[in-house]
DRENZA-535935 format. One line per field, with one value per residue: y, x, z negated of N, C-alpha, C in turn; residue number from 1. Coordinates in steps of 0.02 Angstrom, whole numbers, plus 50000, padded with zeros to 5 digits. Layout:
nY	(Y, ...)
nX	(X, ...)
nZ	(Z, ...)
caY	(Y, ...)
caX	(X, ...)
caZ	(Z, ...)
cY	(Y, ...)
cX	(X, ...)
cZ	(Z, ...)
num	(NUM, ...)
***
This chain:
nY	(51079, 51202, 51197, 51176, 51327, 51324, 51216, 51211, 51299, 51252, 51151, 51215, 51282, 51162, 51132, 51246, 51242, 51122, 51027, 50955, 50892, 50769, 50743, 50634, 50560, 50526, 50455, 50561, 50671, 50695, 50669, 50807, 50847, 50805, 50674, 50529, 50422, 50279, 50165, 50196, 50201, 50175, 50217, 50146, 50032, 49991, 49981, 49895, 49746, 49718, 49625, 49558, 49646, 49625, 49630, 49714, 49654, 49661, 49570, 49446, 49519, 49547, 49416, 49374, 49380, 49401, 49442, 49525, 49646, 49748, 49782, 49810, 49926, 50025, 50055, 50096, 50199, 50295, 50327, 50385, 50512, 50568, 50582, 50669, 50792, 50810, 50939, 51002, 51058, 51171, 51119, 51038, 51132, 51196, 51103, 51124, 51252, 51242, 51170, 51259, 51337, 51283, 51184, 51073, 50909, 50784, 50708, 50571, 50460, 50399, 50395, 50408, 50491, 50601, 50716, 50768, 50808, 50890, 50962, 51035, 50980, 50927, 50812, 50657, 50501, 50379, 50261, 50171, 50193, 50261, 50336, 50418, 50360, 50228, 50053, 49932, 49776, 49685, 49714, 49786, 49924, 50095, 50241, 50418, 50487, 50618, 50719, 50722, 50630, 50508, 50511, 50506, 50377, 50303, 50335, 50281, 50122, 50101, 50117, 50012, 49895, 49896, 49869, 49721, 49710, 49627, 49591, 49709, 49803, 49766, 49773, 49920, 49951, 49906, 49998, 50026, 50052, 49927, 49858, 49802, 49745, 49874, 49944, 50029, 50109, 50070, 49999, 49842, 49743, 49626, 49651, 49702, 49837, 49970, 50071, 50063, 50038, 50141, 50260, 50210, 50225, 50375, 50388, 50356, 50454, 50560, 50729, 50764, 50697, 50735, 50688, 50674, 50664, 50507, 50364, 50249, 50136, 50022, 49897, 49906, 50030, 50075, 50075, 50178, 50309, 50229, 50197, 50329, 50371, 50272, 50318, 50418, 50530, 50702, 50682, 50749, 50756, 50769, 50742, 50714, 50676, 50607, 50573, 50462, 50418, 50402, 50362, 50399, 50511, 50694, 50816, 50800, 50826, 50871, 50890, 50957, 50955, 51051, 51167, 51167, 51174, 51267, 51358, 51315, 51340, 51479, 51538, 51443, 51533, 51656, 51625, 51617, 51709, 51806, 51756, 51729, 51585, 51472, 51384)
nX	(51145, 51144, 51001, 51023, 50968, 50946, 50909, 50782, 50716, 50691, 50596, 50509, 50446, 50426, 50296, 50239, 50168, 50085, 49931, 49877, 49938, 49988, 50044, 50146, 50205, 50293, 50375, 50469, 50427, 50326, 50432, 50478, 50383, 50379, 50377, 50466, 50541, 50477, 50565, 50711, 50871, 50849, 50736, 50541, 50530, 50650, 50671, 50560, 50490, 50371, 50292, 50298, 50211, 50106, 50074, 49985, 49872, 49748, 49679, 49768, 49889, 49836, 49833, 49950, 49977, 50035, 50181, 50198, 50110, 50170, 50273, 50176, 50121, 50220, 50261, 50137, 50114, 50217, 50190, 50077, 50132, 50218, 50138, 50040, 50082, 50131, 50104, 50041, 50161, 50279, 50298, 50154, 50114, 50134, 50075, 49955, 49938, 49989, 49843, 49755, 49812, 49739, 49837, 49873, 49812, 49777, 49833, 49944, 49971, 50102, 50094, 50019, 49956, 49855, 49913, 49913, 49765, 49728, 49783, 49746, 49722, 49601, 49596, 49656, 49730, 49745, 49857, 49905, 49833, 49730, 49776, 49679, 49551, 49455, 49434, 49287, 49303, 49217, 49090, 49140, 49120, 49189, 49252, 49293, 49382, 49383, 49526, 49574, 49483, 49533, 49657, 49639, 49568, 49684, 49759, 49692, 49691, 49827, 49850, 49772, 49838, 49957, 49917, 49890, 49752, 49681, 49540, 49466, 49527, 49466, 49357, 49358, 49388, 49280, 49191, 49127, 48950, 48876, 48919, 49049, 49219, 49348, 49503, 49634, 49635, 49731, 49868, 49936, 50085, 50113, 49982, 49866, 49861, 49789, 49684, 49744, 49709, 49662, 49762, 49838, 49769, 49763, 49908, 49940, 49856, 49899, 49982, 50107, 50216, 50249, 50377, 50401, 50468, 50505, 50581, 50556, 50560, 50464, 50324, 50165, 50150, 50289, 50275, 50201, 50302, 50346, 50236, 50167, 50270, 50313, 50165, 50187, 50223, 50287, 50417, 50447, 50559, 50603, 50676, 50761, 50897, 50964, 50939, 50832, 50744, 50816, 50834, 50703, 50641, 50629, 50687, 50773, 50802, 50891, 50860, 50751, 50592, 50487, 50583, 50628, 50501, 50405, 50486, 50483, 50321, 50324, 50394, 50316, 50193, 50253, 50263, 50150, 50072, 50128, 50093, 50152, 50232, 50356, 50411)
nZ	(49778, 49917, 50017, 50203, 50297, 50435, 50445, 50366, 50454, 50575, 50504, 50460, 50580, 50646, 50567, 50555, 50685, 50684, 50683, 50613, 50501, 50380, 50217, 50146, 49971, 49838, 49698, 49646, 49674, 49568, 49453, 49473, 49376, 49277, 49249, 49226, 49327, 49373, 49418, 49433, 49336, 49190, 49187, 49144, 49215, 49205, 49093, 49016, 49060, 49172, 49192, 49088, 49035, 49081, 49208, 49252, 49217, 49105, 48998, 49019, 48980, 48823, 48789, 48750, 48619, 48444, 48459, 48575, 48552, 48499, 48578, 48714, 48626, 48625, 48746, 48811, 48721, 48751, 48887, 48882, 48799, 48915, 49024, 48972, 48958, 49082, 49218, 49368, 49495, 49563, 49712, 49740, 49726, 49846, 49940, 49934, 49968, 50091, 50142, 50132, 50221, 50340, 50382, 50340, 50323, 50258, 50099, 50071, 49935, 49827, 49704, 49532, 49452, 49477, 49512, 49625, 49669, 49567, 49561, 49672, 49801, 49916, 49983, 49933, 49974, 49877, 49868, 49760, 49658, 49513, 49366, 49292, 49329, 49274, 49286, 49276, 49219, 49229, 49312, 49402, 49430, 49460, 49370, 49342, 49199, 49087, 49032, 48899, 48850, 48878, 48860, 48707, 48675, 48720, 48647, 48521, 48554, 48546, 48405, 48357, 48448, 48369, 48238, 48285, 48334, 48420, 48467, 48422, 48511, 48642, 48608, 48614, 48758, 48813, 48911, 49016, 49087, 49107, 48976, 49003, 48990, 49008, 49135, 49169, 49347, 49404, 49535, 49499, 49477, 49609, 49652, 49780, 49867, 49852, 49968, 50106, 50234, 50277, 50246, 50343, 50450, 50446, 50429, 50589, 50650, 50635, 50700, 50629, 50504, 50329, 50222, 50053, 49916, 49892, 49899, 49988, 49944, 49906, 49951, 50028, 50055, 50124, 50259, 50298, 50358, 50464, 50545, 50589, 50657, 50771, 50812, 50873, 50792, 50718, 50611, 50440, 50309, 50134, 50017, 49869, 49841, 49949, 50124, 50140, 50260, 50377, 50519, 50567, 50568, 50620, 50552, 50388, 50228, 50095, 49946, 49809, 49806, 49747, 49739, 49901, 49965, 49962, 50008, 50130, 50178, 50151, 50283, 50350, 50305, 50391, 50522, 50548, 50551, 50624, 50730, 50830, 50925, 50852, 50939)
caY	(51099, 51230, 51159, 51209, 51392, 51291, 51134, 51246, 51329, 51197, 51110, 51247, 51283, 51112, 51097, 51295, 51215, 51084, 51047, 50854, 50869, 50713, 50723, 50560, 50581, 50467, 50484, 50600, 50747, 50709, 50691, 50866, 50867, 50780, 50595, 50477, 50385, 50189, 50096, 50201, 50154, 50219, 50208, 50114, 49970, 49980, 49954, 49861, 49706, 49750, 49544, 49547, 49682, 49600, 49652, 49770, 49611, 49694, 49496, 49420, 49549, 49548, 49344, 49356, 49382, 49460, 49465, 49552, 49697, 49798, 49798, 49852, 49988, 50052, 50062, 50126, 50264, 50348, 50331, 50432, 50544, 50590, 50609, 50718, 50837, 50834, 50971, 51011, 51096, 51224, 51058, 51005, 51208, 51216, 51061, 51165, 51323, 51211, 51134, 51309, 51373, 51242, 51148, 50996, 50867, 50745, 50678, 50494, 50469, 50320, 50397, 50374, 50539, 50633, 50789, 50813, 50817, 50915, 51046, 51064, 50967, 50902, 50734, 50629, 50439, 50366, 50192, 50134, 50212, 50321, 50317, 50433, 50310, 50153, 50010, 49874, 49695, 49643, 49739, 49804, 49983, 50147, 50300, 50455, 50494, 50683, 50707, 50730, 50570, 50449, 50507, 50481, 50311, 50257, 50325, 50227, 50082, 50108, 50119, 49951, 49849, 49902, 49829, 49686, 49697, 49625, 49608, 49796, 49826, 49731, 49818, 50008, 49970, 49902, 50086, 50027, 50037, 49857, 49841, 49764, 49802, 49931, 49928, 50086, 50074, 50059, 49938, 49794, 49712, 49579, 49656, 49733, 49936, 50012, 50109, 50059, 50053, 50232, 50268, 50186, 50263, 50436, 50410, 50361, 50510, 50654, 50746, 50772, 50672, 50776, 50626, 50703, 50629, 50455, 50316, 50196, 50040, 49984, 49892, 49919, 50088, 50126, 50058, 50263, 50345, 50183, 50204, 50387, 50380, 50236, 50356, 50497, 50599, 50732, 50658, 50796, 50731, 50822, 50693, 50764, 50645, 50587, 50551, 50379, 50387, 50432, 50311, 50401, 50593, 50742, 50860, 50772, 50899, 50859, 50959, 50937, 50971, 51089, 51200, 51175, 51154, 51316, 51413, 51297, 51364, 51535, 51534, 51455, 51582, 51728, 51621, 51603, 51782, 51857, 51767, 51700, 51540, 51480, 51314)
caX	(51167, 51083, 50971, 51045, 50932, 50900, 50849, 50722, 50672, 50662, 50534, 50452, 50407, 50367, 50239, 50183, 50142, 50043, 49877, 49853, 49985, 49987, 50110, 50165, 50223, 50315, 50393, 50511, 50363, 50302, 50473, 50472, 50338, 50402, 50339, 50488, 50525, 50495, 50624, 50786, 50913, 50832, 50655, 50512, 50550, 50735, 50665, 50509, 50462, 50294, 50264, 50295, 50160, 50044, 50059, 49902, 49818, 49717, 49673, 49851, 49927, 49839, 49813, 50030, 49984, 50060, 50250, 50171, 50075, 50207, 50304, 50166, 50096, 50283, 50252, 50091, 50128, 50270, 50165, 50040, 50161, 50236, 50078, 50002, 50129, 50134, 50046, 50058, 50243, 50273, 50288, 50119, 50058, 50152, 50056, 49873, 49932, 49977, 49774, 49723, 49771, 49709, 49849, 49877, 49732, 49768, 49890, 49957, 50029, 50115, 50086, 49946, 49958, 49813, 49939, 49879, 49704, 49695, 49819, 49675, 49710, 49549, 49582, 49696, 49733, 49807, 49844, 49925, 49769, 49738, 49768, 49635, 49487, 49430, 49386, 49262, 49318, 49152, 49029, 49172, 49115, 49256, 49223, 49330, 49364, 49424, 49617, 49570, 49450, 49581, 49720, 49598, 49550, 49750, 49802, 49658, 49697, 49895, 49836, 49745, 49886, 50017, 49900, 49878, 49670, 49642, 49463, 49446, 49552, 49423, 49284, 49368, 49392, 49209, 49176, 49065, 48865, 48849, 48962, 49097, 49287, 49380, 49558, 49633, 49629, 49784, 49881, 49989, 50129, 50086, 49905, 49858, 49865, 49700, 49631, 49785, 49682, 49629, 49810, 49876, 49734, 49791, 49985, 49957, 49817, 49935, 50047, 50173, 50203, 50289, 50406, 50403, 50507, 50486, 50651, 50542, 50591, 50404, 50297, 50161, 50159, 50337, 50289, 50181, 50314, 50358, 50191, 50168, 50334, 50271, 50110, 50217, 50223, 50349, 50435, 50497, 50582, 50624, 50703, 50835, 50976, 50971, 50888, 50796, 50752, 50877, 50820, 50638, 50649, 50659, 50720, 50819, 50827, 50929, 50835, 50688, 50508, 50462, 50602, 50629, 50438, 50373, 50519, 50449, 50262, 50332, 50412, 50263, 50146, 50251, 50256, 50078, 50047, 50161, 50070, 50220, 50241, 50411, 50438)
caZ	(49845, 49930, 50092, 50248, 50318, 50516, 50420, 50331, 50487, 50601, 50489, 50443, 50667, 50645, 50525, 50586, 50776, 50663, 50679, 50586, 50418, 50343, 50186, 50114, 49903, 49806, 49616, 49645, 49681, 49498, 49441, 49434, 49336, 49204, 49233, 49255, 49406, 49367, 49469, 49440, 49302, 49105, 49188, 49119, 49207, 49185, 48996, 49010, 49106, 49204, 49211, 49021, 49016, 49094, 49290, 49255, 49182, 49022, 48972, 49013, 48922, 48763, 48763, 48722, 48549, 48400, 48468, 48627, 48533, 48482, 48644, 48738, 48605, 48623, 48823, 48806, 48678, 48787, 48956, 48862, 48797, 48972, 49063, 48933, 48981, 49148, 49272, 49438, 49487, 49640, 49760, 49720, 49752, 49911, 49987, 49928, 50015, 50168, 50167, 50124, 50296, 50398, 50424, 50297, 50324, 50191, 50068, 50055, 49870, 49785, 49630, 49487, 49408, 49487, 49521, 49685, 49636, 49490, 49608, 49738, 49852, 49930, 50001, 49916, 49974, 49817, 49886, 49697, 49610, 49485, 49305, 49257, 49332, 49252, 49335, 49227, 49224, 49240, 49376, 49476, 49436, 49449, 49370, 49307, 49136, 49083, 49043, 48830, 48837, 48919, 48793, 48654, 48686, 48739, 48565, 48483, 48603, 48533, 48342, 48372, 48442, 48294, 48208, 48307, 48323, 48485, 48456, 48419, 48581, 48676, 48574, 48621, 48798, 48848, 48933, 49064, 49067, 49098, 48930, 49026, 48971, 49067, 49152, 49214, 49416, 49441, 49555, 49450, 49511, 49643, 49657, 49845, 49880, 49888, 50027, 50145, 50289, 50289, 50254, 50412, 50506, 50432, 50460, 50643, 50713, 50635, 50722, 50591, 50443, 50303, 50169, 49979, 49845, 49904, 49928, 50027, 49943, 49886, 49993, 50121, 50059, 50129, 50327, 50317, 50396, 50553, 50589, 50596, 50707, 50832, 50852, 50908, 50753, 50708, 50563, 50421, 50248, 50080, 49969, 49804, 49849, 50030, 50167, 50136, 50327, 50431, 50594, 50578, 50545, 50641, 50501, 50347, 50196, 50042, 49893, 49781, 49835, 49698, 49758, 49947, 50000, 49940, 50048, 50189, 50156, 50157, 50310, 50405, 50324, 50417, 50575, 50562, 50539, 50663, 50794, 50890, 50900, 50828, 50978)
cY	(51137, 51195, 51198, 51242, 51338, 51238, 51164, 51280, 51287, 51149, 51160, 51275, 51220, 51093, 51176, 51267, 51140, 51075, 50990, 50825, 50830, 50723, 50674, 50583, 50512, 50505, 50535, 50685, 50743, 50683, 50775, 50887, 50848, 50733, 50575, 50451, 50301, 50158, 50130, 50192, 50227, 50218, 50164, 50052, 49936, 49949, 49929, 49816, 49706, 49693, 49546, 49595, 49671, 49597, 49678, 49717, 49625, 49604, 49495, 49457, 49532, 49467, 49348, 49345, 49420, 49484, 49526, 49620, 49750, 49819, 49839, 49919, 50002, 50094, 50103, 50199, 50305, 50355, 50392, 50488, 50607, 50606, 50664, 50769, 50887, 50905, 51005, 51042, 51131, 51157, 51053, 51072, 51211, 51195, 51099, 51236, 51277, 51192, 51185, 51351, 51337, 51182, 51070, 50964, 50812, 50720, 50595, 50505, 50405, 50334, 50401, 50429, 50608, 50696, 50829, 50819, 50869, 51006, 51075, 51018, 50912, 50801, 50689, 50536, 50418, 50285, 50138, 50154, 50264, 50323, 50370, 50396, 50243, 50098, 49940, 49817, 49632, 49650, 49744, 49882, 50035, 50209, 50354, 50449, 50569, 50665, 50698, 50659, 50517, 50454, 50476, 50410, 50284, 50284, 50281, 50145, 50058, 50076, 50023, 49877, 49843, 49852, 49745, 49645, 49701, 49623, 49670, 49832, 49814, 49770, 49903, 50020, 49943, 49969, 50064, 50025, 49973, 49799, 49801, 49810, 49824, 49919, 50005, 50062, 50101, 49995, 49897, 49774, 49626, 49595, 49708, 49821, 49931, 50074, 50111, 50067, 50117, 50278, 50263, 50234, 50344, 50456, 50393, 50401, 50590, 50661, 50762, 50753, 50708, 50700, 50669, 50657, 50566, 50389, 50232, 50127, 49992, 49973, 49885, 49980, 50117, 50102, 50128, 50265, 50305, 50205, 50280, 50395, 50357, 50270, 50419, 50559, 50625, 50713, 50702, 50776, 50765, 50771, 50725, 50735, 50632, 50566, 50473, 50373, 50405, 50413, 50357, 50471, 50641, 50814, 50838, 50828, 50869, 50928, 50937, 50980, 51028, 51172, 51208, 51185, 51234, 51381, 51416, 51330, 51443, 51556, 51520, 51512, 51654, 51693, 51622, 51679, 51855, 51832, 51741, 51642, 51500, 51431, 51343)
cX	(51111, 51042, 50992, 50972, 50899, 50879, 50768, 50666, 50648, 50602, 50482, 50388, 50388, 50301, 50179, 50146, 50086, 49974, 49836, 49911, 49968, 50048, 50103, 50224, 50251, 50345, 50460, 50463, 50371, 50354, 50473, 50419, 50321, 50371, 50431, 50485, 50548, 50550, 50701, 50813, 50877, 50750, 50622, 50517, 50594, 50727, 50600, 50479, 50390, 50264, 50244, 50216, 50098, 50021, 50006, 49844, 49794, 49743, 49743, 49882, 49910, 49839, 49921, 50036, 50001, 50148, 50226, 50162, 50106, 50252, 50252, 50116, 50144, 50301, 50183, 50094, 50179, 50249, 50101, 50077, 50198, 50181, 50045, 50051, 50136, 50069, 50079, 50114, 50222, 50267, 50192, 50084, 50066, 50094, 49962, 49880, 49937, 49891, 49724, 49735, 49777, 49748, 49883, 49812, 49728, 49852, 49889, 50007, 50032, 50115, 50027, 49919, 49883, 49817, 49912, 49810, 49710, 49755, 49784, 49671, 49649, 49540, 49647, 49714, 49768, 49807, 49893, 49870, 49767, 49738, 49697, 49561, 49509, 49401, 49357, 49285, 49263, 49106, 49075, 49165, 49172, 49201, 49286, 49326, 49398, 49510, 49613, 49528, 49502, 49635, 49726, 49601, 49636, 49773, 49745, 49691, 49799, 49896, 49818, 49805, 49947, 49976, 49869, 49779, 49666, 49576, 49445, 49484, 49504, 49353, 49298, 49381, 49330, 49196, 49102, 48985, 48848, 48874, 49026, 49165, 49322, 49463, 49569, 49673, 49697, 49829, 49948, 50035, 50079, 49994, 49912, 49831, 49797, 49699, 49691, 49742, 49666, 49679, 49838, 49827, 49766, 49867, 49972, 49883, 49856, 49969, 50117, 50144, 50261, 50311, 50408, 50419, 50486, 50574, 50605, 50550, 50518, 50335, 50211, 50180, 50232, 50340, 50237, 50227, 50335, 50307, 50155, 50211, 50328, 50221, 50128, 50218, 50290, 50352, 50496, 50512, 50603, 50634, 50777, 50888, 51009, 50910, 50873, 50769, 50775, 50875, 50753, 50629, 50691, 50723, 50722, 50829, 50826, 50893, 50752, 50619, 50495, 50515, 50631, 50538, 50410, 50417, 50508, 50391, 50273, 50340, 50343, 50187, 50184, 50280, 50183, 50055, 50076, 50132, 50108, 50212, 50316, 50435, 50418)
cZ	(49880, 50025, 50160, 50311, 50368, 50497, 50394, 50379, 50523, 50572, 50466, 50523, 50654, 50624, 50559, 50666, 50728, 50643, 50618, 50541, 50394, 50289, 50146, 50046, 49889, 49731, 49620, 49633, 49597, 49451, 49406, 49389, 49261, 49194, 49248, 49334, 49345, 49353, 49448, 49351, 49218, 49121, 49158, 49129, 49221, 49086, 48982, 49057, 49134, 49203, 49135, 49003, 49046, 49182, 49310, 49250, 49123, 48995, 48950, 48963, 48842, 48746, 48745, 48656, 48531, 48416, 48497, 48589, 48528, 48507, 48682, 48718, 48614, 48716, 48839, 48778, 48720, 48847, 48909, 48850, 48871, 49021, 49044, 48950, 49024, 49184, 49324, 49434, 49574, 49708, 49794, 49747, 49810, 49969, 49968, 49987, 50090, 50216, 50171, 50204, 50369, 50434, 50389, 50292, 50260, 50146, 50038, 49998, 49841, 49699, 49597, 49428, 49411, 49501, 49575, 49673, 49592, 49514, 49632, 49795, 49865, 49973, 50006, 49919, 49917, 49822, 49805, 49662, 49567, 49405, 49253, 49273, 49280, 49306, 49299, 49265, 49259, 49303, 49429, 49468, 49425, 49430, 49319, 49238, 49110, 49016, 48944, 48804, 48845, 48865, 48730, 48649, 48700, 48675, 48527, 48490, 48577, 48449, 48332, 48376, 48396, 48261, 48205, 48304, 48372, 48504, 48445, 48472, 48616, 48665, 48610, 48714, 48839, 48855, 48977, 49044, 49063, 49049, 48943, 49007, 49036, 49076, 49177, 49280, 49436, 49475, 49519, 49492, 49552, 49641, 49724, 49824, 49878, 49941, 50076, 50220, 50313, 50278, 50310, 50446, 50502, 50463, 50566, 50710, 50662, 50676, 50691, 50529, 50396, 50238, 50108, 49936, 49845, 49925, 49979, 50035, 49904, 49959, 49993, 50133, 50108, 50236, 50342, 50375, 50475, 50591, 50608, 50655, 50773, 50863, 50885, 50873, 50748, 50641, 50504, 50333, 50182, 50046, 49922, 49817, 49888, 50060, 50160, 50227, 50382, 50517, 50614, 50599, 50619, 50618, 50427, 50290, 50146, 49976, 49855, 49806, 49806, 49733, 49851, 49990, 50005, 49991, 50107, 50214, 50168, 50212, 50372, 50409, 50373, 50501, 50611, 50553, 50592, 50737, 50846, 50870, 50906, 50889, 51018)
num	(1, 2, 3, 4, 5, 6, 7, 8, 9, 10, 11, 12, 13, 14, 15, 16, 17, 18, 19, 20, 21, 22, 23, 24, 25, 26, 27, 28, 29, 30, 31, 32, 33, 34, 35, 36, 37, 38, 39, 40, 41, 42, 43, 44, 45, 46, 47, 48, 49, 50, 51, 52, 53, 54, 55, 56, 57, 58, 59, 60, 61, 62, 63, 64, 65, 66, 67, 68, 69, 70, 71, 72, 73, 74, 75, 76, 77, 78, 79, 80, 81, 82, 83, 84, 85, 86, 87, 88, 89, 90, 91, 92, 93, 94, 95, 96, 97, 98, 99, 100, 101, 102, 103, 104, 105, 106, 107, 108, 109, 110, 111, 112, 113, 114, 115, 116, 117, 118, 119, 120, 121, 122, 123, 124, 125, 126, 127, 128, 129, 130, 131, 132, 133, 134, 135, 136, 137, 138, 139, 140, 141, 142, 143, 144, 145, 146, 147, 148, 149, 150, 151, 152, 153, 154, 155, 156, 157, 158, 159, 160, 161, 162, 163, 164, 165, 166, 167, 168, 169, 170, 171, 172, 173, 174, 175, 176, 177, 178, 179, 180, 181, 182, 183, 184, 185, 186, 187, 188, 189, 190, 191, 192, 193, 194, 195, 196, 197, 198, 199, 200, 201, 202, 203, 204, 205, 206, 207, 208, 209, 210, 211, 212, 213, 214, 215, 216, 217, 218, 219, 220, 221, 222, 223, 224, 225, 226, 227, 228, 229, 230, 231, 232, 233, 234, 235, 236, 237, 238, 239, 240, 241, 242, 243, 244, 245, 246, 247, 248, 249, 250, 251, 252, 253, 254, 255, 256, 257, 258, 259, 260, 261, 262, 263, 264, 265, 266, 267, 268, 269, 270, 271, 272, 273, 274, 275, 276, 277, 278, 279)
***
């Protein structure tokens, strides 16, 4: 369906009169980018129990044994597969040209993919984490790892559990300097958001919070846009199926990111260039 023209303009005067863009991401953005979304029906954990896998417990997981191993090399091997894939999509460019002229300040993302990063954009809250860091078991220490190292090591790490050599799992993921084994920093089920605080602070000193491929049914992450709203922001949505917040939102737009965002972007560069201002 195509997005209706005054929905397009109306948010696009909005975001051009914007001085303090905050956009808030969810799996729909990297959807288009050829990750999966989780939660909906054929997703990963429509076909894989996240408890069974350990709830982002390395240990827990591998202490299941030999049933265990070959469930989650099977979960492992196709999360590699789909990531390796992925790279940034027009969505993902739109929100760089937005920071490029002055007027997107940061991005809040529930995803673990590193899209916005590795797009440009310069300051990325990723309050679920990030699957290309590590974080040791032992010191506490985080540190990147490049996109050909991380693959490496999760097909070793794959090879391993077929063969059920948890001791040589254990052996391949001590990364750290202080030989401690590594986890990638991402957040498990029943384990607390990271950098929420600096999130909230973000959603409630913008003036307009932009929603991106997000259904708002995971929590703290999805109380962003209340509190953006309570602080008096202008509230503008792009979701592919419907509006997920219909109580919150100024402008409601039915259409995927990748292809509505970029017409947005267009729009405010020739309000921003003509000098008028569109409100």
């Amino acid at each position: 369906m195509e997005p209706d023209l005054e929905k397009l303009e109306k948010a696009a005067a909005i975001i051009s009169s914007s001085g303090r863009l905050v956009a808030f991401t969810g799996a729909g953005v990297s959807e288009e980018s050829g990750i999966p979304t989780f939660r909906d029906p054929g997703g990963l954990w429509d076909r894989f129990d996240p408890y069974e896998l350990g709830g982002g417990d390395v240990f827990a997981a591998l202490a299941r044994g030999s049933g265990f191993t070959h469930r989650a090399a099977d979960f492992l091997e196709e999360m590699i597969e789909v990531m390796e894939r992925a790279e940034p999509n027009p969505g993902h460019r739109a929100l760089v040209e937005l920071e490029r002229m002055g007027i997107l300040r940061s991005v809040i993302t529930q995803n673990i993919d590193d899209l916005h990063g590795r797009a440009g954009n310069s300051r990325v809250i990723e309050v679920h984490g990030n699957a290309y860091r590590m974080l040791c078991l032992y010191c506490g220490r985080r540190f990147m790892m490049e996109k050909e190292e991380l693959f490496r090591l999760g097909r070793d790490v794959v090879r391993m559990l077929r063969k059920e050599d948890l001791a040589g799992v254990i052996a391949r993921i001590s990364l750290c300097e202080c030989g401690g084994p590594c986890r990638l920093d991402v957040v498990g089920f029943g384990e607390p958001v990271q950098r929420m605080g600096e999130a909230i602070h973000e959603a409630r000193t913008c003036d307009c919070l932009l929603i991106l491929g997000t259904s708002g049914e995971v929590f703290p992450a999805n109380t962003i846009p209340s509190r953006a709203r309570e602080a008096g922001a202008r509230v503008i949505e792009i979701n592919a199926t419907k509006c997920c917040f219909p109580g919150l939102v100024d402008v409601g737009i039915v259409g995927k990111t990748g292809a509505v965002l970029p017409r947005i972007v267009e729009m405010v560069s020739r309000y921003r260039g003509s000098g008028v201002s569109p409100l």
